[in-house]
SEGU-780974 format. One record per atom (N, C-alpha, C): residue in three letters; atom name; x, y, z. Coordinates in nm, 3 decimals. Layout:
<rec><code>ALA</code><site>CA</site><px>X</px><py>Y</py><pz>Z</pz></rec>
...
***
This chain:
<rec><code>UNK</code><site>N</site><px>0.084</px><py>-0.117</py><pz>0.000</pz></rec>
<rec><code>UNK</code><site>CA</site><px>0.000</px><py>0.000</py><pz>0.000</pz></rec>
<rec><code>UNK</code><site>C</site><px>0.089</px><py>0.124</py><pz>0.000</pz></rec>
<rec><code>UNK</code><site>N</site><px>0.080</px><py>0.238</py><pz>-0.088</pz></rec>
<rec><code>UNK</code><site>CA</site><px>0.168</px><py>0.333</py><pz>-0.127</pz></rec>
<rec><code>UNK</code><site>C</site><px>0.093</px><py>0.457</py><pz>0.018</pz></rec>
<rec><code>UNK</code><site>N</site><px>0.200</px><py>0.514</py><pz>0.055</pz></rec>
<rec><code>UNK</code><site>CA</site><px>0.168</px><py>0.626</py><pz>0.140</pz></rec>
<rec><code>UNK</code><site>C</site><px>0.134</px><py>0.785</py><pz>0.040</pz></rec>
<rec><code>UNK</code><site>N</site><px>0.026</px><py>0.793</py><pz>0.082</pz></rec>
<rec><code>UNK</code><site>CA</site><px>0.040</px><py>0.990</py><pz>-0.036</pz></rec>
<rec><code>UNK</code><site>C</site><px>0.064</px><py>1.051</py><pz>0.081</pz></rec>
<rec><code>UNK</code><site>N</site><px>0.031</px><py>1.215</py><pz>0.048</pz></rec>
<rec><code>UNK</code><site>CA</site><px>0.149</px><py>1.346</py><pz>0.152</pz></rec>
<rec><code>UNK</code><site>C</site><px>0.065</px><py>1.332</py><pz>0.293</pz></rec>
<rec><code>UNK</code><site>N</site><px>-0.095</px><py>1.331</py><pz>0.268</pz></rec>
<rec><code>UNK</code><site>CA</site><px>-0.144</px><py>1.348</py><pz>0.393</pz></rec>
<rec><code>UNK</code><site>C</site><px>-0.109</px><py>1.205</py><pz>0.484</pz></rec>
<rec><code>UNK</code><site>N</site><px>-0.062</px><py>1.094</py><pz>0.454</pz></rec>
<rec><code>UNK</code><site>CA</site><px>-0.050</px><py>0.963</py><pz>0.531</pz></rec>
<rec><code>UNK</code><site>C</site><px>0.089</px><py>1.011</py><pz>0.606</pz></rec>
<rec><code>UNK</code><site>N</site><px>0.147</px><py>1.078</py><pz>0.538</pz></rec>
<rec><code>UNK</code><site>CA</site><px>0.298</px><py>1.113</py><pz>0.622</pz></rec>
<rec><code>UNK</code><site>C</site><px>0.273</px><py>1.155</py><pz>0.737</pz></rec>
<rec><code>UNK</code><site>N</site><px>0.321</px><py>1.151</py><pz>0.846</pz></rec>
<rec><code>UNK</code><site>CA</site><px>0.330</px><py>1.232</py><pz>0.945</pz></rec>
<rec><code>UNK</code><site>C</site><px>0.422</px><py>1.324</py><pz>0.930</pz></rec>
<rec><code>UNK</code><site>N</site><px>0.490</px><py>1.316</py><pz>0.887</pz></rec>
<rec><code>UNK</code><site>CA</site><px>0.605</px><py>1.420</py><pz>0.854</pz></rec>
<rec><code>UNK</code><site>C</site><px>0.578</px><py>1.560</py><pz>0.808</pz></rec>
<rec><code>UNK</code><site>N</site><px>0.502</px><py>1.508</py><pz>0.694</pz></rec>
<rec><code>UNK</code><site>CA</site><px>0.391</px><py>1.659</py><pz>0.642</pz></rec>
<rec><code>UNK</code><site>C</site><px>0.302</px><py>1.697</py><pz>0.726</pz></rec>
<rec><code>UNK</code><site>N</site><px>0.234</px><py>1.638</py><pz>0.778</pz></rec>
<rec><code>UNK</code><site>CA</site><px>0.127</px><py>1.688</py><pz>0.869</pz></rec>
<rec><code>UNK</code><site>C</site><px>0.176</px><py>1.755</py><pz>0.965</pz></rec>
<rec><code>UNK</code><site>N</site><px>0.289</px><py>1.718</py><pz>1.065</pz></rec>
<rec><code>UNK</code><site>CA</site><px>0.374</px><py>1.801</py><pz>1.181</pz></rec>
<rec><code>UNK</code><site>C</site><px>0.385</px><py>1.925</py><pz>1.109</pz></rec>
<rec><code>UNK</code><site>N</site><px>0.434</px><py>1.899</py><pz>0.998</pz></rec>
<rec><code>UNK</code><site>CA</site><px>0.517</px><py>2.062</py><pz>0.961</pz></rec>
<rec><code>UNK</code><site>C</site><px>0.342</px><py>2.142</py><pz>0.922</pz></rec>
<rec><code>UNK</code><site>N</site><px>0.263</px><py>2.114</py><pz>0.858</pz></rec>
<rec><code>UNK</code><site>CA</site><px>0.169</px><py>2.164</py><pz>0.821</pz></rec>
<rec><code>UNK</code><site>C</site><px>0.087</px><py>2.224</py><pz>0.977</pz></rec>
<rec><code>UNK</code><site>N</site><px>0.092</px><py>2.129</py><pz>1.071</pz></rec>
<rec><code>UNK</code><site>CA</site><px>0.050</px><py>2.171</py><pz>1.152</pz></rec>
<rec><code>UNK</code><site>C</site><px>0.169</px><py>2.292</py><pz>1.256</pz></rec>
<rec><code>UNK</code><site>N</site><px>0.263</px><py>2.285</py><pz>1.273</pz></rec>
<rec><code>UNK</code><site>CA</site><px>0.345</px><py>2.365</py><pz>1.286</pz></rec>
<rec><code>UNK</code><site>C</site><px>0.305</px><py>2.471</py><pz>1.233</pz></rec>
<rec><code>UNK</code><site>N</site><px>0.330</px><py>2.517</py><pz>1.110</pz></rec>
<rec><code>UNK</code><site>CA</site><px>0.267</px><py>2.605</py><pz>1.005</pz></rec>
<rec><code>UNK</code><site>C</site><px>0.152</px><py>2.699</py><pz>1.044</pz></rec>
<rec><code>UNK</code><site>N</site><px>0.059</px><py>2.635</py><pz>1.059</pz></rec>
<rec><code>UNK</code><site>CA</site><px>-0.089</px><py>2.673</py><pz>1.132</pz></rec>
<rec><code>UNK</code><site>C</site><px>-0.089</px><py>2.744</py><pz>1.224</pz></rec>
<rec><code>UNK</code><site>N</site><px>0.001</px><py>2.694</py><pz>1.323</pz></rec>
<rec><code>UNK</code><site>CA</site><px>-0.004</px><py>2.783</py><pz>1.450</pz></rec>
<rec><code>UNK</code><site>C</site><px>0.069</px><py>2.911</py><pz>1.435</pz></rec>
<rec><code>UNK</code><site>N</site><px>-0.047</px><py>3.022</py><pz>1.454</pz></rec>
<rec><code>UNK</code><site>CA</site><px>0.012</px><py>3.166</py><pz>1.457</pz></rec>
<rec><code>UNK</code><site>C</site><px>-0.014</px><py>3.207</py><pz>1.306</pz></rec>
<rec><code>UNK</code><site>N</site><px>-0.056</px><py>3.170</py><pz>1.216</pz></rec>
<rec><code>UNK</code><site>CA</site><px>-0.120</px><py>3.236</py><pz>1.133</pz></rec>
<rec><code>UNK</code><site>C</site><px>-0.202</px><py>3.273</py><pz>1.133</pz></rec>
<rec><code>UNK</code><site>N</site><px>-0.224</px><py>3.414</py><pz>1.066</pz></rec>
<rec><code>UNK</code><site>CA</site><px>-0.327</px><py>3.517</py><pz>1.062</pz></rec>
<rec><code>UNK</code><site>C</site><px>-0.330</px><py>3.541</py><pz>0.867</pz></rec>
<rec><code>UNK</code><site>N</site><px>-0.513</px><py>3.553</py><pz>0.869</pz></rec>
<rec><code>UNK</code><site>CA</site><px>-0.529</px><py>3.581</py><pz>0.772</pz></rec>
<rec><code>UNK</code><site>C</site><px>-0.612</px><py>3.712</py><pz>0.773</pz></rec>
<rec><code>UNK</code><site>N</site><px>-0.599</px><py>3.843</py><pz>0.681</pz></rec>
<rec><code>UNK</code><site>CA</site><px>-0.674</px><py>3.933</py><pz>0.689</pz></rec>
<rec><code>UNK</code><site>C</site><px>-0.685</px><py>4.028</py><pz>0.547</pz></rec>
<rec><code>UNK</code><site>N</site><px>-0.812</px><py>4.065</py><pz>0.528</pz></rec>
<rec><code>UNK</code><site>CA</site><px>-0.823</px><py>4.128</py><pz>0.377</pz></rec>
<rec><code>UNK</code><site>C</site><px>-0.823</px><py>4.250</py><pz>0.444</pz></rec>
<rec><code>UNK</code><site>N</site><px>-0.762</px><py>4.377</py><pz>0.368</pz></rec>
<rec><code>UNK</code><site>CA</site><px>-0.718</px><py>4.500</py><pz>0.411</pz></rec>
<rec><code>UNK</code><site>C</site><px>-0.766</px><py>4.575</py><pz>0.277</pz></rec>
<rec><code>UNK</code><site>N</site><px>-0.897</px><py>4.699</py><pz>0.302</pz></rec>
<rec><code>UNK</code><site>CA</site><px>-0.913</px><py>4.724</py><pz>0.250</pz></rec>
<rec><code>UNK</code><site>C</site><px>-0.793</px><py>4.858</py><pz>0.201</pz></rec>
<rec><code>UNK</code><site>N</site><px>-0.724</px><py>4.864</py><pz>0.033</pz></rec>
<rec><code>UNK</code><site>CA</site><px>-0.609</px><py>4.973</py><pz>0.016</pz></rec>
<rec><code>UNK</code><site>C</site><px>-0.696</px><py>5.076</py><pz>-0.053</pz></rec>
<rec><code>UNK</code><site>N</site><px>-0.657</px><py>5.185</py><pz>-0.060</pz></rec>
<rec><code>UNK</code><site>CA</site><px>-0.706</px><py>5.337</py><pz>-0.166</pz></rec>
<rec><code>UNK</code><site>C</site><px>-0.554</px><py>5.368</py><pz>-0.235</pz></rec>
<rec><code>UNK</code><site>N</site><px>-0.608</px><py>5.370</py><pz>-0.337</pz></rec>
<rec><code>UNK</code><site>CA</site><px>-0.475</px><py>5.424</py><pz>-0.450</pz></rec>
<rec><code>UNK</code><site>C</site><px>-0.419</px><py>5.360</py><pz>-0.572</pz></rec>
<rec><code>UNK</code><site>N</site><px>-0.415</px><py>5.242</py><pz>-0.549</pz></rec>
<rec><code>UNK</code><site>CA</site><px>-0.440</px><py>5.114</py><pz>-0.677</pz></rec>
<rec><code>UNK</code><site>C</site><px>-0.476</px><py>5.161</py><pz>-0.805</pz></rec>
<rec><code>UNK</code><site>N</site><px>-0.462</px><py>5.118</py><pz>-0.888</pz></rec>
<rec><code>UNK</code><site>CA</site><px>-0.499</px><py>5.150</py><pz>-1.023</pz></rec>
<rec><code>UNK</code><site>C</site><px>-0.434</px><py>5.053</py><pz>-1.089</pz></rec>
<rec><code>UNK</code><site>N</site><px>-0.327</px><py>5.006</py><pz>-1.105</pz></rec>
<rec><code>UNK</code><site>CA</site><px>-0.272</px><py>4.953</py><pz>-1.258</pz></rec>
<rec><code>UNK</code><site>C</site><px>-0.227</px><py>4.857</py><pz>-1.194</pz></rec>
<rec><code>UNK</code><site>N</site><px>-0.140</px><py>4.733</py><pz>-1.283</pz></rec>
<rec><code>UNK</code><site>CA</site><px>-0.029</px><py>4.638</py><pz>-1.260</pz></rec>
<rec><code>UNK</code><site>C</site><px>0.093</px><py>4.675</py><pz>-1.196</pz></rec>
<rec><code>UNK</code><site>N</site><px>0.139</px><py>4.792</py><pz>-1.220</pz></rec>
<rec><code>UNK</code><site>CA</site><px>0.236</px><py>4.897</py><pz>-1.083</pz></rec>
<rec><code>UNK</code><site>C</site><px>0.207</px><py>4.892</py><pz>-0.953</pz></rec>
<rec><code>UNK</code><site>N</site><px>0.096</px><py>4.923</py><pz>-0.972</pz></rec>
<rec><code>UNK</code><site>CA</site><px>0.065</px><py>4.901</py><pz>-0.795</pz></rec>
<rec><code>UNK</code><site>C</site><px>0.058</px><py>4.789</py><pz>-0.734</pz></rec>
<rec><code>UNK</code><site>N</site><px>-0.017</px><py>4.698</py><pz>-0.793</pz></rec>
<rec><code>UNK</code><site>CA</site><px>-0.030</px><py>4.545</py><pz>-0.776</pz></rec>
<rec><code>UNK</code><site>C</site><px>0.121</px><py>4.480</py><pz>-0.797</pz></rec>
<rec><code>UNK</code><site>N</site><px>0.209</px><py>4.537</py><pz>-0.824</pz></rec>
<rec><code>UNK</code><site>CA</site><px>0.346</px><py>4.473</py><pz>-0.822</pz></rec>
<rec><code>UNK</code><site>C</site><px>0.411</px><py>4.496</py><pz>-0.671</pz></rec>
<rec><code>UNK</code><site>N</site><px>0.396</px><py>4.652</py><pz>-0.683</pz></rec>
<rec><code>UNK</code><site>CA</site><px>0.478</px><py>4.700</py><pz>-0.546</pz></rec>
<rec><code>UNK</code><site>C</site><px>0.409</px><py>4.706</py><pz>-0.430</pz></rec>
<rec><code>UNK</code><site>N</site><px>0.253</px><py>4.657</py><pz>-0.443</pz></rec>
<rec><code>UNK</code><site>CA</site><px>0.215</px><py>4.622</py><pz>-0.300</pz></rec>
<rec><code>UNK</code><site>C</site><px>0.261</px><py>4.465</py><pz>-0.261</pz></rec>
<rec><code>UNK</code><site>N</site><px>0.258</px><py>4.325</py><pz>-0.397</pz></rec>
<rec><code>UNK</code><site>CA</site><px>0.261</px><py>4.215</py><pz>-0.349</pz></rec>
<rec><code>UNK</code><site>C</site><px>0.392</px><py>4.201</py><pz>-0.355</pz></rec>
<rec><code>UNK</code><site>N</site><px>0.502</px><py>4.317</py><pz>-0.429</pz></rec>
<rec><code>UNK</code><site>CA</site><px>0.651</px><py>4.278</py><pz>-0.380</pz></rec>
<rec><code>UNK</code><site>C</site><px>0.682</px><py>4.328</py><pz>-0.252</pz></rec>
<rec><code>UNK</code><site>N</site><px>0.708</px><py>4.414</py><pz>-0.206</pz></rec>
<rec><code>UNK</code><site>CA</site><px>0.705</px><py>4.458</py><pz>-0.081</pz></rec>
<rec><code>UNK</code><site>C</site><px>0.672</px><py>4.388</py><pz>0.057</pz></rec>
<rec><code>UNK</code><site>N</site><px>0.526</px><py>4.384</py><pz>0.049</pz></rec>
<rec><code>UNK</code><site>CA</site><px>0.454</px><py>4.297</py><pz>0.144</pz></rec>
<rec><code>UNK</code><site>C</site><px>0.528</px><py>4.159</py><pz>0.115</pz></rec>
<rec><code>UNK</code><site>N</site><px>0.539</px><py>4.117</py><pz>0.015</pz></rec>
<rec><code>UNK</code><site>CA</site><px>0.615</px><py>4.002</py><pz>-0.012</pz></rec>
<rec><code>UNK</code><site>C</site><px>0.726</px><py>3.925</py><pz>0.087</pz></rec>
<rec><code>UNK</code><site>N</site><px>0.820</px><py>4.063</py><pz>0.108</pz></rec>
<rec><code>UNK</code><site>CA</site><px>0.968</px><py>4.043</py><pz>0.093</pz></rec>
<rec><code>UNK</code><site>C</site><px>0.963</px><py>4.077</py><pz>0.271</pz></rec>
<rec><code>UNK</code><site>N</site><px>0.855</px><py>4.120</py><pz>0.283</pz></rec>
<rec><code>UNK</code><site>CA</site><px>0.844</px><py>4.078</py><pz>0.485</pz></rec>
<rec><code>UNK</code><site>C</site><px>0.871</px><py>3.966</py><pz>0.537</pz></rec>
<rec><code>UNK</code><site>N</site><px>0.919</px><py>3.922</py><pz>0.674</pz></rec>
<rec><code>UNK</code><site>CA</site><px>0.967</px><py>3.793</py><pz>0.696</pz></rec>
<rec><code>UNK</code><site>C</site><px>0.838</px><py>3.727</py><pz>0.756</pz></rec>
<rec><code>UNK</code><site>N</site><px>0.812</px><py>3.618</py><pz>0.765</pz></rec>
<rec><code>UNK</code><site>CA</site><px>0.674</px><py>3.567</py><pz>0.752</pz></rec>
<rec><code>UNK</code><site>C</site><px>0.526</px><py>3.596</py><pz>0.733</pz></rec>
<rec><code>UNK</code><site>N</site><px>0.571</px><py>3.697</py><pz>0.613</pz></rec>
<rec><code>UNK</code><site>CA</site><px>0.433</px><py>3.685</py><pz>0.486</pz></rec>
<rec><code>UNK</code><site>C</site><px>0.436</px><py>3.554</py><pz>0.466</pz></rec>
<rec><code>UNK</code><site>N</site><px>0.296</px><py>3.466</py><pz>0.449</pz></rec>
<rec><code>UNK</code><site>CA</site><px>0.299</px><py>3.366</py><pz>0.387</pz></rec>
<rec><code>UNK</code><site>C</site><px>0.278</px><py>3.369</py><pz>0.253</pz></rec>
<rec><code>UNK</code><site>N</site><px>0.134</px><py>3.473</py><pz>0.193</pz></rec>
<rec><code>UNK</code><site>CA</site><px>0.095</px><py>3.506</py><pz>0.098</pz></rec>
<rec><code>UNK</code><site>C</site><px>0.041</px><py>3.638</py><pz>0.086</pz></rec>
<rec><code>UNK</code><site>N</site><px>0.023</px><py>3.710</py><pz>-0.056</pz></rec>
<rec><code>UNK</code><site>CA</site><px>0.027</px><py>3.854</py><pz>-0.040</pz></rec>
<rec><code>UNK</code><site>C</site><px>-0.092</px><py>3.863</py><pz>-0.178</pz></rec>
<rec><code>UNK</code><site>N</site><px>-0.212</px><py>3.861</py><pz>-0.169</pz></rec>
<rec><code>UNK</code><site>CA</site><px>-0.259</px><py>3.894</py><pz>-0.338</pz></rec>
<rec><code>UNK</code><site>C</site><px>-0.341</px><py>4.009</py><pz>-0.337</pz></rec>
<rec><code>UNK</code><site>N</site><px>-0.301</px><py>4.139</py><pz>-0.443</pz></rec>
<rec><code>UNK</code><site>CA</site><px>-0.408</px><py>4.226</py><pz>-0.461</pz></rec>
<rec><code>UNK</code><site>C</site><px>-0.492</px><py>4.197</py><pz>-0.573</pz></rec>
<rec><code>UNK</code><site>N</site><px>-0.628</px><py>4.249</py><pz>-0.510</pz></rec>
<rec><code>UNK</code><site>CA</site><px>-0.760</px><py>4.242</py><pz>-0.585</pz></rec>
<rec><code>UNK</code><site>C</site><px>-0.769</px><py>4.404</py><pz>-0.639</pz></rec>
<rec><code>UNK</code><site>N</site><px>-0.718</px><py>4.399</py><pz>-0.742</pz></rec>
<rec><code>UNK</code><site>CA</site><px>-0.711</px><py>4.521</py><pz>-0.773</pz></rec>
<rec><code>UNK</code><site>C</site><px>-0.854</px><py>4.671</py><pz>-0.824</pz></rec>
<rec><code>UNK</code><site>N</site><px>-0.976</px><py>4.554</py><pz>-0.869</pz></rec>
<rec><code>UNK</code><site>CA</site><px>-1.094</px><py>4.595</py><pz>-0.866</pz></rec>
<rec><code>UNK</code><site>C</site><px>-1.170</px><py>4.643</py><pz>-0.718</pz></rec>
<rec><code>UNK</code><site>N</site><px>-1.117</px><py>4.516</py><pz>-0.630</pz></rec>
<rec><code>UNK</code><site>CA</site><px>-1.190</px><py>4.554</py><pz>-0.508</pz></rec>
<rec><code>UNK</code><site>C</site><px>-1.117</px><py>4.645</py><pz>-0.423</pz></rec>
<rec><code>UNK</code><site>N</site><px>-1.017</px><py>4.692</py><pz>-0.501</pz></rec>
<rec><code>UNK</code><site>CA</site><px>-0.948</px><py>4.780</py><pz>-0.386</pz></rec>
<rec><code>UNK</code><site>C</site><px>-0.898</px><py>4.726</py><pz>-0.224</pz></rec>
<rec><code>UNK</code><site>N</site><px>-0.873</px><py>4.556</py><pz>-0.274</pz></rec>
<rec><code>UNK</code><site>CA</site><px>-0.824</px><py>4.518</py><pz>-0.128</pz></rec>
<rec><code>UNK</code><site>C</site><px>-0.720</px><py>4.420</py><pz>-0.129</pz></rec>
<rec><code>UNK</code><site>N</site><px>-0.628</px><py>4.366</py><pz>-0.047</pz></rec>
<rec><code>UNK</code><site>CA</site><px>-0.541</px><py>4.287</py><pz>-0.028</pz></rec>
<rec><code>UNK</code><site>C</site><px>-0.568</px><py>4.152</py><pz>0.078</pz></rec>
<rec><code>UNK</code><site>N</site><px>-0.535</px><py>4.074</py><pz>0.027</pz></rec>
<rec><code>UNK</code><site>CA</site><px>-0.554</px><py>3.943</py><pz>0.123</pz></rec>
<rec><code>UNK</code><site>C</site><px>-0.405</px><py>3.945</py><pz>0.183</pz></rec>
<rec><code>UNK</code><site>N</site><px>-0.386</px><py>3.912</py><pz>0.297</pz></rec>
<rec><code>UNK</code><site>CA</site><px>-0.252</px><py>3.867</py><pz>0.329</pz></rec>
<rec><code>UNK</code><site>C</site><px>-0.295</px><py>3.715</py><pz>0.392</pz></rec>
<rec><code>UNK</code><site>N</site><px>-0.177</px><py>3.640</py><pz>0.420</pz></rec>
<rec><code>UNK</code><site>CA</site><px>-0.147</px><py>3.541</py><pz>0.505</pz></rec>
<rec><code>UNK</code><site>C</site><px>-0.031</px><py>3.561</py><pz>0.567</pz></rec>
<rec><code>UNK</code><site>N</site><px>-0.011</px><py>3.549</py><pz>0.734</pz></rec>
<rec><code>UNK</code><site>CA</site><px>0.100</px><py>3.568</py><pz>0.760</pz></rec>
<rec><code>UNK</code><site>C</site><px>0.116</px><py>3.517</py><pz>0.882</pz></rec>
<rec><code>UNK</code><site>N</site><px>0.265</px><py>3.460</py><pz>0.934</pz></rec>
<rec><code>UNK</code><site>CA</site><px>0.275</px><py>3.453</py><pz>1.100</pz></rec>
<rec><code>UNK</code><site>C</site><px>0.310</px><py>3.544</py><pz>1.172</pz></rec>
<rec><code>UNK</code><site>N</site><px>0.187</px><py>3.534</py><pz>1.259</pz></rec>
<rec><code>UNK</code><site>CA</site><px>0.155</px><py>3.687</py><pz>1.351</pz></rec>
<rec><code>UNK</code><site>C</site><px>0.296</px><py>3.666</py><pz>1.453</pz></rec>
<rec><code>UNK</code><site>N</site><px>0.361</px><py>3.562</py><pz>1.461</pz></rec>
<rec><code>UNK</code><site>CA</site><px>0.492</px><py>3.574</py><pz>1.565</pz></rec>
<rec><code>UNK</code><site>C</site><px>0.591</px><py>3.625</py><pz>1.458</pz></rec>
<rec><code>UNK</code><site>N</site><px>0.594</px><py>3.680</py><pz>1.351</pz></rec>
<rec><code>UNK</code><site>CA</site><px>0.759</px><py>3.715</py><pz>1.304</pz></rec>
<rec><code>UNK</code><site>C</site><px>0.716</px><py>3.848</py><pz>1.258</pz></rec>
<rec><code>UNK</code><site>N</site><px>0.587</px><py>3.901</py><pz>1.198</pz></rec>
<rec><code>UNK</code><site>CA</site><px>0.537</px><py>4.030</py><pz>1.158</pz></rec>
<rec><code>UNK</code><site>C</site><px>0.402</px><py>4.096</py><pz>1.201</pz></rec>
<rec><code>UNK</code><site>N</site><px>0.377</px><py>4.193</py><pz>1.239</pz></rec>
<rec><code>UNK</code><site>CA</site><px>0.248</px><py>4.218</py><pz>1.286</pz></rec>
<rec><code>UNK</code><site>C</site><px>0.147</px><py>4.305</py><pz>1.174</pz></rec>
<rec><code>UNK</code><site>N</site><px>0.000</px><py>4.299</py><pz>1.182</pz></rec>
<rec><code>UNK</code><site>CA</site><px>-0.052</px><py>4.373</py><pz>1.105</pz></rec>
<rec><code>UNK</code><site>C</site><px>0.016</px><py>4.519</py><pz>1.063</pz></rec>
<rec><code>UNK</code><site>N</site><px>0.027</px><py>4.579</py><pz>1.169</pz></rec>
<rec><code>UNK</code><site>CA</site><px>0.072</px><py>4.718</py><pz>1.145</pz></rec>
<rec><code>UNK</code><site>C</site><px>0.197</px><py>4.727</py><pz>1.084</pz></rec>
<rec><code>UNK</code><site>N</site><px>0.301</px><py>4.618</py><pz>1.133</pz></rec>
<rec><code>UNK</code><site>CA</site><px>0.425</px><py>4.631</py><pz>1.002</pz></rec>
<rec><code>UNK</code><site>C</site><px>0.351</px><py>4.576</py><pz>0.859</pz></rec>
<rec><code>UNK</code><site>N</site><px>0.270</px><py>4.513</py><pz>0.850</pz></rec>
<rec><code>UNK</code><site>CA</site><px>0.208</px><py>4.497</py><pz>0.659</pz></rec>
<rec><code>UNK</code><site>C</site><px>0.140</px><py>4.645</py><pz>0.643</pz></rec>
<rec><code>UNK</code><site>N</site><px>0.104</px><py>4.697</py><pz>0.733</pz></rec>
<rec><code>UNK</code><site>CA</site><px>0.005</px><py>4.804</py><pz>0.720</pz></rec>
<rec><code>UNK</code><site>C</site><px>0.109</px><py>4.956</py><pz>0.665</pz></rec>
<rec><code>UNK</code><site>N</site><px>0.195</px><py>4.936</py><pz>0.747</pz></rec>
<rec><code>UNK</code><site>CA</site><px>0.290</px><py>5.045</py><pz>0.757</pz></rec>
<rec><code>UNK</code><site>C</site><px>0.383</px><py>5.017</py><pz>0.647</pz></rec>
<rec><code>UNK</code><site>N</site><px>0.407</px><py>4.904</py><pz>0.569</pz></rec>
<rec><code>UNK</code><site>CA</site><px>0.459</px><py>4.858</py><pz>0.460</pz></rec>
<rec><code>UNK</code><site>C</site><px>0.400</px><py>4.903</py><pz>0.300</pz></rec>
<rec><code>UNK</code><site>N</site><px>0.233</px><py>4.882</py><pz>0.309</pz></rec>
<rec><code>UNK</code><site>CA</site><px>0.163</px><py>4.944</py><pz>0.223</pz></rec>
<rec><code>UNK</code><site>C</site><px>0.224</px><py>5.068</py><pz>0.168</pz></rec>
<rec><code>UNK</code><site>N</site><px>0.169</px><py>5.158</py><pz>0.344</pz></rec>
<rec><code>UNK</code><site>CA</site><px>0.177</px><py>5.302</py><pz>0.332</pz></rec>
<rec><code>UNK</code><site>C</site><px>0.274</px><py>5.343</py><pz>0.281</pz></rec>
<rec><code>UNK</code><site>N</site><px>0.414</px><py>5.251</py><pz>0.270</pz></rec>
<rec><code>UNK</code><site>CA</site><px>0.527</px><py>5.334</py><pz>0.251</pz></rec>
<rec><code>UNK</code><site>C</site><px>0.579</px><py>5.328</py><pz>0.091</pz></rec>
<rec><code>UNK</code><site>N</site><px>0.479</px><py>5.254</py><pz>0.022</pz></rec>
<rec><code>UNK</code><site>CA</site><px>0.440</px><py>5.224</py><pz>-0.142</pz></rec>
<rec><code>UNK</code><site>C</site><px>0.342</px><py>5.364</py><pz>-0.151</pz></rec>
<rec><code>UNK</code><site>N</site><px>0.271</px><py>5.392</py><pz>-0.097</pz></rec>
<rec><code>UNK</code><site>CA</site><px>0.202</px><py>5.550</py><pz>-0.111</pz></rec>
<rec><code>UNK</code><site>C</site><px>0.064</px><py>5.534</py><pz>-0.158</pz></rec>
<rec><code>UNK</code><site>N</site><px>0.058</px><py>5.429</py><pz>-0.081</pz></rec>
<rec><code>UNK</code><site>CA</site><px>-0.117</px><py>5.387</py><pz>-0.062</pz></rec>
<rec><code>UNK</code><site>C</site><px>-0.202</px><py>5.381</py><pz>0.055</pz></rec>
<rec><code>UNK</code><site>N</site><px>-0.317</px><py>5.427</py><pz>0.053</pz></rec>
<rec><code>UNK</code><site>CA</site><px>-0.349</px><py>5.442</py><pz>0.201</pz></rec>
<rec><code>UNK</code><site>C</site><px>-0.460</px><py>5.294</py><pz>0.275</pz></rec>
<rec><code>UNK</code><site>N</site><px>-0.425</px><py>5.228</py><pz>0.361</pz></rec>
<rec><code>UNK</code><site>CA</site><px>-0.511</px><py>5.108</py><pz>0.441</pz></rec>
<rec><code>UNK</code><site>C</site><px>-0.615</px><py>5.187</py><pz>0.501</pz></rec>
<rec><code>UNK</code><site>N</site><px>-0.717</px><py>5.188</py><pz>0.472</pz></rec>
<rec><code>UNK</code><site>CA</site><px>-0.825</px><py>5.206</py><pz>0.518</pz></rec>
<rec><code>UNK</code><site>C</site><px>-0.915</px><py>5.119</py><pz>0.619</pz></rec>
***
């Protein structure tokens, strides 16, 4: 009988590891407009140390993050935005 990823325990520890202390939150931004912006908000936010994931919705004027709340806090993603020259609302 072949083992797949979820039979591992191996994956599951780390996945569950993982889990703990993540925070997910959509942040509504003002200022957006083009593929420019949507670059230098998800590079930026990106290049923070435990961003997990960073995507702008560029119609809705908002950002999803994923992140672990033990290595970065909202207000450093928040204050990260701002400093691209967009405002978190």
């Amino acid at each position: 009988m072949s083992m797949n990823c979820c039979d591992n325990p191996a994956v599951n520890k780390k996945q569950r590891r993982e889990a703990i202390g993540m925070e997910q939150t959509t942040l509504n931004v003002q200022g957006m407009s083009c593929g420019h912006c949507v670059k230098a908000v998800e590079g930026s936010v990106g290049e923070l140390g435990g961003v997990h994931s960073v995507k702008v919705h560029l119609e809705d004027n908002k950002v999803d993050v994923k992140y672990d709340a033990a290595k970065v806090t909202l207000d450093q993603i928040k204050e990260t935005i701002d400093d691209q020259g967009y405002d978190v609302v």
